[in-house]
Backbone as CSV, one residue per row, in Angstrom:
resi,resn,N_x,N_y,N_z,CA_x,CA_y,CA_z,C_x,C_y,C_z
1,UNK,103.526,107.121,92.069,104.471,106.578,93.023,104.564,105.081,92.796
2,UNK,105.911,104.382,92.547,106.585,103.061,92.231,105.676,102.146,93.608
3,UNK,105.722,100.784,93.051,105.165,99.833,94.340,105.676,99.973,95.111
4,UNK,107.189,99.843,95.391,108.030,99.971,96.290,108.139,101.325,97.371
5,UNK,108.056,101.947,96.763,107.720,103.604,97.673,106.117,103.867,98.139
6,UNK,105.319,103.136,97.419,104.067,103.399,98.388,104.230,101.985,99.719
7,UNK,104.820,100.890,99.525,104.826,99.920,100.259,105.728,100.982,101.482
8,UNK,106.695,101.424,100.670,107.997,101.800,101.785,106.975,103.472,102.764
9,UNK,106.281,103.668,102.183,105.264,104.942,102.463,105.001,104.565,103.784
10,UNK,103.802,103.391,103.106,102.670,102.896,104.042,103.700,102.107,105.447
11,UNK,104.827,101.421,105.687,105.760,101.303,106.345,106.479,102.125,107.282
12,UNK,106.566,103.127,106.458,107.078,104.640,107.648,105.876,105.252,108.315
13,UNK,104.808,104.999,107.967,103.161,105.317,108.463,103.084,104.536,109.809
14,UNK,102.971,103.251,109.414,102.932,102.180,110.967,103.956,102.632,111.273
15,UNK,105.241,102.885,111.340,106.321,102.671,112.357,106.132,104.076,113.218
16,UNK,105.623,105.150,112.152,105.160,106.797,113.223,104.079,106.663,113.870
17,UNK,102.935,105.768,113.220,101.724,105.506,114.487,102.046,104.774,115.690
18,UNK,103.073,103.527,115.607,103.555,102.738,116.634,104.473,104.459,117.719
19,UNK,104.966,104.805,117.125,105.662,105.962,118.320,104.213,106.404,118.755
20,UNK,103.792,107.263,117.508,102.339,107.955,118.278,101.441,107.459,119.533
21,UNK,101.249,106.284,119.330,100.881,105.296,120.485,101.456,105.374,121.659
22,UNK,102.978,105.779,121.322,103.478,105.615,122.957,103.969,106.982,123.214
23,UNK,103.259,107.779,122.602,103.729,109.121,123.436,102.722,110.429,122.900
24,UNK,101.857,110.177,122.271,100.186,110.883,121.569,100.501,112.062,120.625
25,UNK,101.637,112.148,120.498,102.440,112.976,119.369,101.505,112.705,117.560
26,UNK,100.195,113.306,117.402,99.727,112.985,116.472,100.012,113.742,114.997
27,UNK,100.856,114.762,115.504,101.305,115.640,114.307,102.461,115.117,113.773
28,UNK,102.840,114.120,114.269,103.947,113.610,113.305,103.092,112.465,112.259
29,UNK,102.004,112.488,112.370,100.908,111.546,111.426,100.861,112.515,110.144
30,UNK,100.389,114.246,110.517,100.201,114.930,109.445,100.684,114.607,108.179
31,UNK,101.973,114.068,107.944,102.149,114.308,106.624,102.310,113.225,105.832
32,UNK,101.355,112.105,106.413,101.000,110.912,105.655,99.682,110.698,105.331
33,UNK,98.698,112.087,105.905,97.229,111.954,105.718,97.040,112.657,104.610
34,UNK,96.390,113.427,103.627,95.399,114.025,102.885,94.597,114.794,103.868
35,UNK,94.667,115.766,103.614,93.230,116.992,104.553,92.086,115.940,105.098
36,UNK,91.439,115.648,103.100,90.093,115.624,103.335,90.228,113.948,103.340
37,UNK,90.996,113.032,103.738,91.299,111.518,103.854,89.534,111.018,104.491
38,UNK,89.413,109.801,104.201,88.619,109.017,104.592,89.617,107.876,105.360
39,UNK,88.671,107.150,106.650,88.888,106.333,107.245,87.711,105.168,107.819
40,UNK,87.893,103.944,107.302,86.801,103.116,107.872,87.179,101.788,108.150
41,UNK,85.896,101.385,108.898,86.501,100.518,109.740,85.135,99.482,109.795
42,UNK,85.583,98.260,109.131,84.227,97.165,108.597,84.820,95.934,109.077
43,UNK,83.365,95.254,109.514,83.110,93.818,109.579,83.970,93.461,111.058
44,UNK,83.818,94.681,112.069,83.787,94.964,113.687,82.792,94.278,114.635
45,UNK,81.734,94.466,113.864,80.502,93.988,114.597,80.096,94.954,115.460
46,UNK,80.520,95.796,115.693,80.769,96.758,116.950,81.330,97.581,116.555
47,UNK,82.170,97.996,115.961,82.641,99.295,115.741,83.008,100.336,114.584
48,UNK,82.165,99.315,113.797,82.279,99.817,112.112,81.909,101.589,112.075
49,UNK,82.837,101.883,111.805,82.653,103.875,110.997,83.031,104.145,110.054
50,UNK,82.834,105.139,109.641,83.161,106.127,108.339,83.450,107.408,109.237
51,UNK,84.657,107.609,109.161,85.152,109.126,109.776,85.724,109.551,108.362
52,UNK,85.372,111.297,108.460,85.953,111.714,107.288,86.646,113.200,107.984
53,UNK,87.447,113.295,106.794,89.070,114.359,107.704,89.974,114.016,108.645
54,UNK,91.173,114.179,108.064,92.672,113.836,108.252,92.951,114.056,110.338
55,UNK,92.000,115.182,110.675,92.024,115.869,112.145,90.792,115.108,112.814
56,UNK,89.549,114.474,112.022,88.695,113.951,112.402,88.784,112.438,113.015
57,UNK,90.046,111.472,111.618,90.438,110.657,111.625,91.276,110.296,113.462
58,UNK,92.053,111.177,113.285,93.092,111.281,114.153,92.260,111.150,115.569
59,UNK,91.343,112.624,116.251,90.315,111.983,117.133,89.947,110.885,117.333
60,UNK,89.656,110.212,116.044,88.744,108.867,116.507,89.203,108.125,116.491
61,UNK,90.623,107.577,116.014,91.858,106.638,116.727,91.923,106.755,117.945
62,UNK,92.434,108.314,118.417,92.723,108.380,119.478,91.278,107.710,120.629
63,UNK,90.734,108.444,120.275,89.323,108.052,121.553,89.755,105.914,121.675
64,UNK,89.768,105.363,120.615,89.583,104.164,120.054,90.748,103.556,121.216
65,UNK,91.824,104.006,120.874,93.229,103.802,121.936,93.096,104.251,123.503
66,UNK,92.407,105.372,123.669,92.418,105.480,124.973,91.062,104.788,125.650
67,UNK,90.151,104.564,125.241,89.320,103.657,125.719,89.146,102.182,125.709
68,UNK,90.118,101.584,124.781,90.409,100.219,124.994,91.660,99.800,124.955
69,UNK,92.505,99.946,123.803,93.720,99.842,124.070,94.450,99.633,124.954
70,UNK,95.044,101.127,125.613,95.921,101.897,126.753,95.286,100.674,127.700
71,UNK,94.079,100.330,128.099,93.503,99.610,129.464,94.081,98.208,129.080
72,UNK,94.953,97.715,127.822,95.249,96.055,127.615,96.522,95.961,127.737
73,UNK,97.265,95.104,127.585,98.328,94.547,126.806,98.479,94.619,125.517
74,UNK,99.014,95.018,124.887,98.490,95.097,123.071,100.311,94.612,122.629
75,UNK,99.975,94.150,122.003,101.185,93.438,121.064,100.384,93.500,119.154
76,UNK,100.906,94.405,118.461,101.147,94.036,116.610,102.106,93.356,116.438
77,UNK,100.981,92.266,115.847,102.441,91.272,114.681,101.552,91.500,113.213
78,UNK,102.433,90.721,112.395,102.065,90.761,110.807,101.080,89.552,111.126
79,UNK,100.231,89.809,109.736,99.512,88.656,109.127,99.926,87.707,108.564
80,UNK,99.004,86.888,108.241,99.589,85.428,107.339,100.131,85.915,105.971
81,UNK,99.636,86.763,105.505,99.795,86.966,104.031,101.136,88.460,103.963
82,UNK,101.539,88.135,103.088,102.709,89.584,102.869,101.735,90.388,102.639
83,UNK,102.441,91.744,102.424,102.056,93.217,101.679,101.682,93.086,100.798
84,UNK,100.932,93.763,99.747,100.432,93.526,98.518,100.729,95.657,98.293
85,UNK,100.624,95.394,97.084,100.279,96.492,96.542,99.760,96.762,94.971
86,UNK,98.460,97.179,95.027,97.527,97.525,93.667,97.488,98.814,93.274
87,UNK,97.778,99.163,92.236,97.607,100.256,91.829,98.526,101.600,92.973
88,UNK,97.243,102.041,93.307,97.395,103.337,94.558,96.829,102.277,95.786
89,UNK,96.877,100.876,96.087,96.254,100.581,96.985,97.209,99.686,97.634
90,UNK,97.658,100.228,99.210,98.556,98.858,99.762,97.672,98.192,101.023
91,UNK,97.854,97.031,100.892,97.070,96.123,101.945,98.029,95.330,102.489
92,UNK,97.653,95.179,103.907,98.923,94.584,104.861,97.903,93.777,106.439
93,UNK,98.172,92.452,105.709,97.932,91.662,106.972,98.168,92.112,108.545
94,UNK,97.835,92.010,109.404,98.065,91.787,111.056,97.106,91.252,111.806
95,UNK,97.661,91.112,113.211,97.049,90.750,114.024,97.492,91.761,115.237
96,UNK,96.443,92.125,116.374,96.568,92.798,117.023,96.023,91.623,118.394
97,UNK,96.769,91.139,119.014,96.741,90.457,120.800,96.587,91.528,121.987
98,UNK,95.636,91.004,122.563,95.402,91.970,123.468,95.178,90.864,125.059
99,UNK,95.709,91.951,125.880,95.411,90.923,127.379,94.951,91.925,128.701
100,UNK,94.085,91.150,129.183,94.000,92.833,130.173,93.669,91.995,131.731
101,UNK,94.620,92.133,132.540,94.719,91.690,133.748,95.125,89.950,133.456
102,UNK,94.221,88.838,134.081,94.545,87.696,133.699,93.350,87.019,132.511
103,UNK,92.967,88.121,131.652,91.886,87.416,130.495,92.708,86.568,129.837
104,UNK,91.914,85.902,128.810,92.184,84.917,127.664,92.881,86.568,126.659
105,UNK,93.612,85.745,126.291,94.235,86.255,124.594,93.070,86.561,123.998
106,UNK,93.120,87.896,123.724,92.066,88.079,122.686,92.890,88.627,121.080
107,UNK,92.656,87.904,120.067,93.431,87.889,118.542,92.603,88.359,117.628
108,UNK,92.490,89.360,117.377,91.783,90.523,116.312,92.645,89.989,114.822
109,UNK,91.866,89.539,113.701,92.760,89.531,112.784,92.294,90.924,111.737
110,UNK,93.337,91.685,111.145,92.603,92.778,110.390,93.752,92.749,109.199
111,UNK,92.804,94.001,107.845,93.733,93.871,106.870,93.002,95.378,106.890
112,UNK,94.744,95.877,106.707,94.854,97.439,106.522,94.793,97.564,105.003
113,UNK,93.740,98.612,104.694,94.360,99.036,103.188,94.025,100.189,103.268
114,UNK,95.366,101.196,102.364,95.505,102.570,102.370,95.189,102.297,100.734
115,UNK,94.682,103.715,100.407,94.882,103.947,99.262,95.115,105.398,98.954
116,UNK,96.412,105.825,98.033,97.318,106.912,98.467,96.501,107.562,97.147
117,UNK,96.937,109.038,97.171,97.089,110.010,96.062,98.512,111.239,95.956
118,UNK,99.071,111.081,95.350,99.934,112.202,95.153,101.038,111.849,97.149
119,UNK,101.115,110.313,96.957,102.002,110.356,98.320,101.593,109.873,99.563
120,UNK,99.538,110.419,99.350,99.232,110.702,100.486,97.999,109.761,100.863
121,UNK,98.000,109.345,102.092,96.896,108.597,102.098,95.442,109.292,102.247
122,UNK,94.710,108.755,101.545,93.014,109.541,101.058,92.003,108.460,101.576
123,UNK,92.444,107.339,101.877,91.228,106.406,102.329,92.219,105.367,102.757
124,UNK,91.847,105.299,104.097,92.344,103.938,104.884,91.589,102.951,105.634
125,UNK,91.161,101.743,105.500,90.161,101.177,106.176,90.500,99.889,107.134
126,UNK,90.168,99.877,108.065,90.484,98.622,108.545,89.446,97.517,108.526
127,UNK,89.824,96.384,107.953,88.986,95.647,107.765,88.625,94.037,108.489
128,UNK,88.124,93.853,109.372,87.780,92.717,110.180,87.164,91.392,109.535
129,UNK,87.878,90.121,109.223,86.391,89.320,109.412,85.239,89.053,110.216
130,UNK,84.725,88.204,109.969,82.862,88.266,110.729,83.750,87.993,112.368
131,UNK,84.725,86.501,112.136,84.760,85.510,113.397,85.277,86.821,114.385
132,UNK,86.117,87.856,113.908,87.293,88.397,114.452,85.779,89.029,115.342
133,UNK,85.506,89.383,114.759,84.071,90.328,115.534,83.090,89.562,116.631
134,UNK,82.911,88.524,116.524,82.134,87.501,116.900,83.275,87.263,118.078
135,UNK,84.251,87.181,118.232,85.044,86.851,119.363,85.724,87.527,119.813
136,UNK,85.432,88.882,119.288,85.860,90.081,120.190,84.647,90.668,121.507
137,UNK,83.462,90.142,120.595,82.121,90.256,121.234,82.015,89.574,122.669
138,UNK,82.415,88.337,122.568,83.057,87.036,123.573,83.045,87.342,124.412
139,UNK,85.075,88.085,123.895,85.802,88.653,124.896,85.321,89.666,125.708
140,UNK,84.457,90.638,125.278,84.126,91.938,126.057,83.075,91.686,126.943
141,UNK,82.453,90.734,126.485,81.291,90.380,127.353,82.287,89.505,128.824
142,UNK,83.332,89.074,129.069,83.682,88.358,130.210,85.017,88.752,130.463
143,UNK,85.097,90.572,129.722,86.957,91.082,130.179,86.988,92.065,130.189
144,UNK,85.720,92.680,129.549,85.494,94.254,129.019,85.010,94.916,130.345
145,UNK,84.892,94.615,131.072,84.210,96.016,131.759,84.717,97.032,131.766
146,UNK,84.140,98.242,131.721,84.798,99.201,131.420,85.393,100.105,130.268
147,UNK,85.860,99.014,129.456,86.130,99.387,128.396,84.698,99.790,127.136
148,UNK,85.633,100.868,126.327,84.680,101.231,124.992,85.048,101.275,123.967
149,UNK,84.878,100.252,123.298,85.828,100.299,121.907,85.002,100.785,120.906
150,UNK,85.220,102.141,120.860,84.150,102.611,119.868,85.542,103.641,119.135
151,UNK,85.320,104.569,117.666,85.584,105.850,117.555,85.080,107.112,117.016
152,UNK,83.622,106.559,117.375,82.758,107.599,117.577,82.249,107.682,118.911
């Protein structure tokens, strides 16, 4: 698959998870996963996993969204850096803002990278720096109650 069609892939992916989000419709995800897909999630400080399977994956978003998410304000924008794409591998800057009642802005910076086979994504990870973790830690300690940002 051309750069352009895994970029344009990984693009129709976020724009069906952004619906999924607002209405839990996760079978319209099916046919951008791989069965046996890997998913991980590093340099959280807190919430780093390795989930494996496409139905396993999906659970542990979900838990992830309904225990912290759904309880914020959440706004996605892009990152500093464009899209890239290597090989079978696309990586895509963002930032995820979150607000919950009258807290401080809390600004998660992460870099998505899928890496496809035959179309499909087989390993997707989200990846945190240290600070992003370190001041998400902050935040939960003086906004979190309640919340569990885990997806296991």
């Amino acid at each position: 698959m051309g750069t352009e069609n895994l970029l344009g892939r990984f693009l129709a992916y976020a724009q069906a998870f952004e619906s999924t989000y607002a209405d839990d419709d996760w079978t319209r995800l099916e046919p951008f996963f791989a069965p046996d897909a890997v998913y991980r999630v590093l340099g959280s400080q807190g919430w780093d996993c390795v989930v494996e399977g496409r139905e396993n994956i999906f659970r542990a978003i979900k838990k992830f969204l309904d225990e912290f998410d759904r309880h914020c304000a959440r706004e996605i924008k892009p990152g500093s850096s464009p899209p890239s794409v290597e090989g079978d591998v696309v990586r895509v800057a963002g930032v995820a803002l979150y607000r919950r009642g009258a807290s401080d802005e809390l600004k998660l910076e992460i870099e998505l990278m899928a890496e496809y086979r035959d179309g499909l994504i087989v390993a997707l990870s989200d990846v945190y720096p240290v600070s992003t973790g370190v001041h998400m830690k902050a935040w939960m300690k003086r906004w979190g109650a309640g919340l569990k940002p885990s997806y296991v």
